[in-house]
Structures are given as structure tokens and as C-alpha cells.
N, C-alpha and C positions, 0 to 999 in steps of 0.2 A: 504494500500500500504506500502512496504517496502520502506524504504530509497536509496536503490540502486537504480541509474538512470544509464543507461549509452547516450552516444552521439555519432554522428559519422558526419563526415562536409566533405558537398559536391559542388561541384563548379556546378554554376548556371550563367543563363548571368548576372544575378545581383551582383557575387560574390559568397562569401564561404559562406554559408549556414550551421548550425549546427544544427541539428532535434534531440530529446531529446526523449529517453524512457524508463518512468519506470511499472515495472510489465506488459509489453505487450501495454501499451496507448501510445501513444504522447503525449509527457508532456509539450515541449519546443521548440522555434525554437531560435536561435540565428543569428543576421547577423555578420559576421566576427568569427576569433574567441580572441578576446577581452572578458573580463570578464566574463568566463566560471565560472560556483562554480569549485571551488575542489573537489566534491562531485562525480561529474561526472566521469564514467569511461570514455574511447574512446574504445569503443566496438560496430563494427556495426552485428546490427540483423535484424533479418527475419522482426521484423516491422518497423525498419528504412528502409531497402530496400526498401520495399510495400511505406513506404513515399517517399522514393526519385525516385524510378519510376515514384510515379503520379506526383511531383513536375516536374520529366523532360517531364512527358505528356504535363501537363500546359505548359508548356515554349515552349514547339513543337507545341501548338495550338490544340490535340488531345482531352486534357481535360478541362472539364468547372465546373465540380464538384470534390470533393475530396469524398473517402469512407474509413477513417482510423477510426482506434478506438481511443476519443480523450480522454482524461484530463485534467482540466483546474482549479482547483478549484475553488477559488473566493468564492466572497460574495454572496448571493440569486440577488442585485441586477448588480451585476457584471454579473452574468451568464443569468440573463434575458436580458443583451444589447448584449452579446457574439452570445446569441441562436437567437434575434433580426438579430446581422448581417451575421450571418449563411443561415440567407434566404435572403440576396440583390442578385440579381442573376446574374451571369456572366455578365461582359457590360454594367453592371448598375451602378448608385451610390445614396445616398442617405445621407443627411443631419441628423447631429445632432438632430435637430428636430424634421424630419423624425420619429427616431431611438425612441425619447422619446414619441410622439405619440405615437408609434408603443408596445410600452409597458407600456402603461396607464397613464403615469407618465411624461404631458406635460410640466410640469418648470421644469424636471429633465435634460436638454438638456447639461448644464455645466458639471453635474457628468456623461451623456450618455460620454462625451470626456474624462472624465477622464478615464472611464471603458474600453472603447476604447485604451487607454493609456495602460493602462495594460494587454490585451492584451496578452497573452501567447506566443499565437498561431496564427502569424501573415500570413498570405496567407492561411493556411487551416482554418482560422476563419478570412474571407478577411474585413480587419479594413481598409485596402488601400481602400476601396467601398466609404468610409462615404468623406461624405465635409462639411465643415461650411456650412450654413445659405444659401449664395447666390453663393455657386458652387466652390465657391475658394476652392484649399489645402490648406490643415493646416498640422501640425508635421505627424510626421510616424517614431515609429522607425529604420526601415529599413534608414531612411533622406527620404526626399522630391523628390530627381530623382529616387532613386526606387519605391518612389511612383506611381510617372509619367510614369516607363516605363511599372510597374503591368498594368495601368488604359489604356495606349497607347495598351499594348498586347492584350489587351480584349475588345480594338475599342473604350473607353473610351475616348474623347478627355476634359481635363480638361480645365476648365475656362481659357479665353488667351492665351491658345495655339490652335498653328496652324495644 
């Protein structure tokens, strides 16, 4: 890949939205636009649209899966927790633990959040799915009420809420 990315930000009910691509993938998403690289151009393309379409699907209730072409780099085991929450499915959610199960690596539960954390590609690699241990939210870069309202929009009701 080249170094050129460009970005283009779009309003969502969550807010401004910044969807990132270089050489044709999705590279990034950004909430607000606070701490963009310099790096980035603001040029929107034919695969940001194809993203922001499906993101307005999502939001209209239309859509429950994404079909972009992503990139995410990361570590081997960064991308085994990414590809991990790539399969929670619409509605669902699933625990840390869950997550470290799920990729063979059961006391890796601490670094599953962190890789969670990191995170690129936050709604088309839905990291809003996963919960601590016993159901509760934990962090979300988006913050916490957009976590809630992701998890609300996809019938999701989190721990003590009504």
C-alpha cells in the first residue's frame, strides 16, 4: 500500500463519522473529527460512498452485515480477535472471554480488550458487540452512549438498562 489515504466525514445519528481509505480498502473510521493524521487527504471516493451507504443502511435498520473491502493491519494476534468479532452477529454480544475462547487462547481475555481497543474499524469490525465478563459495558471509542445506542439499534439491551 501507498501512503496516501484519503477520508471523507459523514453525519450519522451518532454524529460525524470519518471513514478512511487507502488504495481502495477501508482503513479507518474516526468519531468526530478531532485528531485526524495530517496525512489524510479529504477526498470522498467511490469506496467511501459504498461505506457510507451501508453505514446509512445500518442506521435505517436495512442492514445487518457490512460487504467492504477492509484493512486493518495489526499484529497476527490483533487480527485473530478483529476476525473473532467479525463473526458476533447482528443482536448479539459476546464477552471478552467469549472472544478469547473463541480463538484458543483462554487467559488471553485482558489482551482480547486490548485488541478490541485498537480496533481500527469500529462498526464494520462491530467491537461495540463484546462486554466484560458479566454483561456490563466497558470503554468504546466511539464513548459509552454510542455504544449503547449501536447495541439499542440492533435490539441489544445492555446490562441495567431498561
Amino acid at each position: 500500500m501507498n501512503n496516501k489515504a484519503n477520508i471523507f466525514f459523514y453525519d450519522f445519528p451518532i454524529g460525524i463519522v470519518g471513514i478512511a481509505e487507502q488504495d481502495g480498502y477501508i482503513c479507518r473510521v474516526f468519531f468526530g473529527k478531532d485528531n485526524i493524521p495530517s496525512t489524510y487527504t479529504e477526498l470522498e471516493t467511490p469506496t467511501l460512498q459504498k461505506a457510507a451507504t451501508q453505514l446509512h443502511e445500518y442506521f435505517g435498520g436495512t442492514r445487518k452485515e457490512f460487504n467492504l473491502p477492509l484493512s486493518h493491519g495489526g499484529t497476527p494476534f490483533q487480527q485473530s480477535v478483529w476476525k473473532a468479532l467479525q463473526n458476533i452477529p447482528y443482536g448479539k454480544t459476546k464477552s471478552y472471554l467469549d472472544i478469547s475462547l473463541e480463538i484458543s487462547n483462554p487467559k488471553a481475555y485482558r489482551a482480547v480488550g486490548m485488541a478490541n481497543n485498537r480496533n481500527p474499524l469500529a462498526i464494520f469490525i462491530p467491537c461495540h458487540r463484546v462486554t466484560n465478563h458479566n454483561g456490563n459495558l466497558c470503554g468504546y471509542a466511539g464513548g459509552i452512549d454510542t455504544k449503547k445506542f449501536l447495541l439499542n439499534l440492533e435490539g441489544v439491551k445492555p446490562k441495567g438498562e431498561k
